[in-house]
N, C-alpha and C positions, 0 to 999 in steps of 0.2 A: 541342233546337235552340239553339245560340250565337244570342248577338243581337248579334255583332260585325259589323259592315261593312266593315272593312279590317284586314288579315292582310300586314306587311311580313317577306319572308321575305330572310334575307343567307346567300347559296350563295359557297364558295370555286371560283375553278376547279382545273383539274388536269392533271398529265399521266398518260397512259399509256401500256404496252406495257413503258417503262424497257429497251428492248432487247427481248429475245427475249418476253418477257412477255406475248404476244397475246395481247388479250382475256383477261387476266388479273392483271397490274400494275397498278396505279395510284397516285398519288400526290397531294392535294389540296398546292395552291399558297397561297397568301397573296395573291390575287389575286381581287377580289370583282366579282358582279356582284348586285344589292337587286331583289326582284321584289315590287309592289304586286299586291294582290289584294284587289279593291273589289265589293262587291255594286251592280248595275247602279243602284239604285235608290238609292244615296248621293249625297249634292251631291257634283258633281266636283271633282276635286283636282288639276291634271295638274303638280305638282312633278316630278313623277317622267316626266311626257310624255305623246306620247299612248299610249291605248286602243291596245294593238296586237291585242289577240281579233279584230277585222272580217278585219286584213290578213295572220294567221300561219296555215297552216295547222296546224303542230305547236304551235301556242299550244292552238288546237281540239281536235285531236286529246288531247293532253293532258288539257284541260279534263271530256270527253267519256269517256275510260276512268278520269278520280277518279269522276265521278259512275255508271258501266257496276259499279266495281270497287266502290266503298262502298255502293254501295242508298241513297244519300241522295238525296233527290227534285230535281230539278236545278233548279238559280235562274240568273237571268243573271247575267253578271261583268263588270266591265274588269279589263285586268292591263295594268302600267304597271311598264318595265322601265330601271335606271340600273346604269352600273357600267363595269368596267374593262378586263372579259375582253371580247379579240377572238373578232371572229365566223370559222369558216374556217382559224383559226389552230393547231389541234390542243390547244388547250388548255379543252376542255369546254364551250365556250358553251353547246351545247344543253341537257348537264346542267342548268346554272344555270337555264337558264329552264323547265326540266320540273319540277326539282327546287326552286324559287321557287314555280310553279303549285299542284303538290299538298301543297309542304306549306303555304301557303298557304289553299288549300280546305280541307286537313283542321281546319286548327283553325277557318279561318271558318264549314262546317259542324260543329262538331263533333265529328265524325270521331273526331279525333287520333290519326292514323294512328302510331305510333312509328319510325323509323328506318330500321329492315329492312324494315317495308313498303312506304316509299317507295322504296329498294333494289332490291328483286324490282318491282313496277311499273316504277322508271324502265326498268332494268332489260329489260325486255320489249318496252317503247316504241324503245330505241333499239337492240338485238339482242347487245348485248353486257356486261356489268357492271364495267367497269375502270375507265372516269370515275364511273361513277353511286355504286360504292363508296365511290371515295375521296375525292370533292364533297358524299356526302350523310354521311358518317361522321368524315372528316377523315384524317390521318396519311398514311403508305403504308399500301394493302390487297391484300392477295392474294386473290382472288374462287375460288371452286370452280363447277364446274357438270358434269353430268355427258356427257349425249349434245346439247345445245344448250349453247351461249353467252345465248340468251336468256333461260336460267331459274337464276339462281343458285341455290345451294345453303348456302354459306355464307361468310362473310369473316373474317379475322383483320386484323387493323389493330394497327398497330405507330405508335409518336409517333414523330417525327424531329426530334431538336435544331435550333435554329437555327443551331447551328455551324454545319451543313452549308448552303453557300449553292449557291442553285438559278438560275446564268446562263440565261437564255430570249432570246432574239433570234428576233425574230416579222419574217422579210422582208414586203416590200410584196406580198404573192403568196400565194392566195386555193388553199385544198385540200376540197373537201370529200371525208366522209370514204367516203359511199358511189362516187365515182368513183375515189379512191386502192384501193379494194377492188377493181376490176375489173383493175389491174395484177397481181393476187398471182398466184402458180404455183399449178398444181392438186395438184402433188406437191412433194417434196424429197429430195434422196439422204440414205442414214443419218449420211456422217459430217458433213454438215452438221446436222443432227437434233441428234448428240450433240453438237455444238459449242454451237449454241445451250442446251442443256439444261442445259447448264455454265454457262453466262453466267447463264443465272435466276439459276440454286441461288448463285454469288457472289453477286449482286446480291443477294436477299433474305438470306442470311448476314452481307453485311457491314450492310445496316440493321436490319436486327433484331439485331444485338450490337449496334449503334451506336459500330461502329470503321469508322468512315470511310473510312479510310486504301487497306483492304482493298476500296472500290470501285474500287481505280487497275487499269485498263485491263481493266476489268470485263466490257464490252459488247461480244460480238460476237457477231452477230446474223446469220444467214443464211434469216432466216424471214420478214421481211417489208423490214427496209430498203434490203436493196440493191435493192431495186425499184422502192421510192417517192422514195429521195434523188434517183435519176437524173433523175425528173422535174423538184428542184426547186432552179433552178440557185445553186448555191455552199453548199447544204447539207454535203454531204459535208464538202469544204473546212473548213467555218467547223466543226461540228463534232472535225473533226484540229485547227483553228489552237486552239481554245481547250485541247485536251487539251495541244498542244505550248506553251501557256502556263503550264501548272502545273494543270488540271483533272485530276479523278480519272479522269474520264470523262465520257464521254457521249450521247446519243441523240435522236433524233428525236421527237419531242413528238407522241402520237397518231400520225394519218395526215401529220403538218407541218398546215403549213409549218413554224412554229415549231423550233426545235432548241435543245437543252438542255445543257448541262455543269454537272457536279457539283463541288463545290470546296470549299479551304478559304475562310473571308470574307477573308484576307488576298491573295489570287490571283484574287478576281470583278473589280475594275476591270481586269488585264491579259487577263485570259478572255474578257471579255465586250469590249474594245475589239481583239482578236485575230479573235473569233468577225466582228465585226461587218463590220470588214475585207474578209474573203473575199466578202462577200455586195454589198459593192459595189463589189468585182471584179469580179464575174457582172452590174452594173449594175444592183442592185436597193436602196432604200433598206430599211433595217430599224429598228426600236423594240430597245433590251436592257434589259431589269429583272433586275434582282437582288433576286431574293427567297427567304424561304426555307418549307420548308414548312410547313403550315396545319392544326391539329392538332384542332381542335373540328368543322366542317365546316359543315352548313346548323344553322343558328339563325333564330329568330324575333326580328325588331328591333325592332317595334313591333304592338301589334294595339289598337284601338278601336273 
């Protein structure tokens, strides 16, 4: 048994899908959210805020299948959550705080759960492995699974220079990811199929060579965006405005809101004040960072 009491754990968020990539792409960002995890019974500390265990139930839940999945005898907790990544926004929050939680508990129990366990659990908890990959790993990952999405199989993760700058414009406009699921079609015709099947295979060709260049007008995707953009007004738009700036390309960030374009660093400040543009068209305020991707993934920042 650890005699630690607090386990600070720093999770990247991420995108995914990258286009056609369902439930399968992902890509950790440079964009951090810091998850406390305190033995109940430690003097409080709330730097980091308050106790949110009373009021999350996927805090619980979480908490609940480390202690169900490790056989370590359960103790109580606070967890106390800071950082950057929007809530809703398609860019991983929940990861971060699932994957903050257990690995967290793992070393504060002892555990020490390694990497790919945390994977396959988050993995499970959230029904698909494409943020939980490449938040808990780092790089882009390419996730396998065979008859579920909920049980990976295995990943390859590829690093991604920082040449490559990653435009994000997160509108004022709230997606979660299980209601954007209930838009998708139950089918799709074949040459849509093979279209999209084409856009992966670019898309991870040109980042795993890491020639960039070859992601120009990469993404076309007829498997899940043209369903979710419509809902979410001046995505599309903003999208096309930053490719027509000089982006390589680009896509819908998860279920959105968020929307992303790929670029060189010398073409992010006209991409991303292009992308931004469209969205308050549509009369919506937006956030754009320029960041690039995030190569280490979940670390531990402090433990005592």
């Amino acid at each position: 048994m650890s005699s630690l009491s607090r386990v600070v754990c720093k999770v990247p968020g991420s995108t995914s899908n990258c286009g056609s990539g369902f439930d399968t792409l992902g890509m950790a960002v440079a964009l951090f959210n810091e998850v406390a995890v305190e033995r109940a019974d430690r003097d409080g500390d709330d730097s980091f805020g308050p106790d949110i265990y009373p009021l999350s139930e996927m805090a619980r839940e979480t908490v609940a299948r480390f202690f169900e999945e490790s056989g370590v005898a359960p103790f109580e907790v606070r967890i106390r959550i800071r950082g950057d990544v929007p809530q809703a926004r398609g860019l991983g929050s929940s990861v971060t705080v699932r994957g903050g939680i257990l690995g967290g508990l793992s070393k504060l129990s002892g555990a020490d759960w390694g990497k790919d366990k945390l994977v396959e659990v988050i993995t499970e908890l959230e029904g698909h492995p494409d943020n939980a990959s490449a938040s808990i790993l780092g790089g882009f990952t390419v996730s396998r699974f065979l008859d579920s999405p909920a049980k990976v199989e295995s990943v390859n993760k590829i690093e991604v220079s920082e040449a490559l700058r990653l435009v994000v414009v997160s509108p004022e406009f709230e997606v979660l990811t299980s209601a954007s699921r209930g838009v998708l079609p139950q089918s799709l015709d074949f040459a849509s199929v093979v279209s999209s099947i084409n856009s992966v295979s670019c898309v991870v060709g040109a980042l795993a060579s890491g020639n960039y260049a070859e992601l120009a007008n990469a993404v076309h995707d007829s498997v899940h965006e043209p369903y979710r953009l419509k809902n979410i007004p001046g995505a599309a738009a903003a999208i096309a405005a930053g490719i027509e700036a000089g982006a390589y390309t680009g896509w819908l960030s998860g279920s959105g809101s968020s929307v992303l374009c790929a670029c060189a660093a010398e073409r992010a400040e006209a991409v991303m004040a292009a992308m931004r543009e469209k969205f308050s068209e549509a009369g919506l305020d937006s956030v754009g960072r320029d960041l690039s991707a995030e190569n280490t993934g979940l670390q531990i920042s402090s433990s005592e």
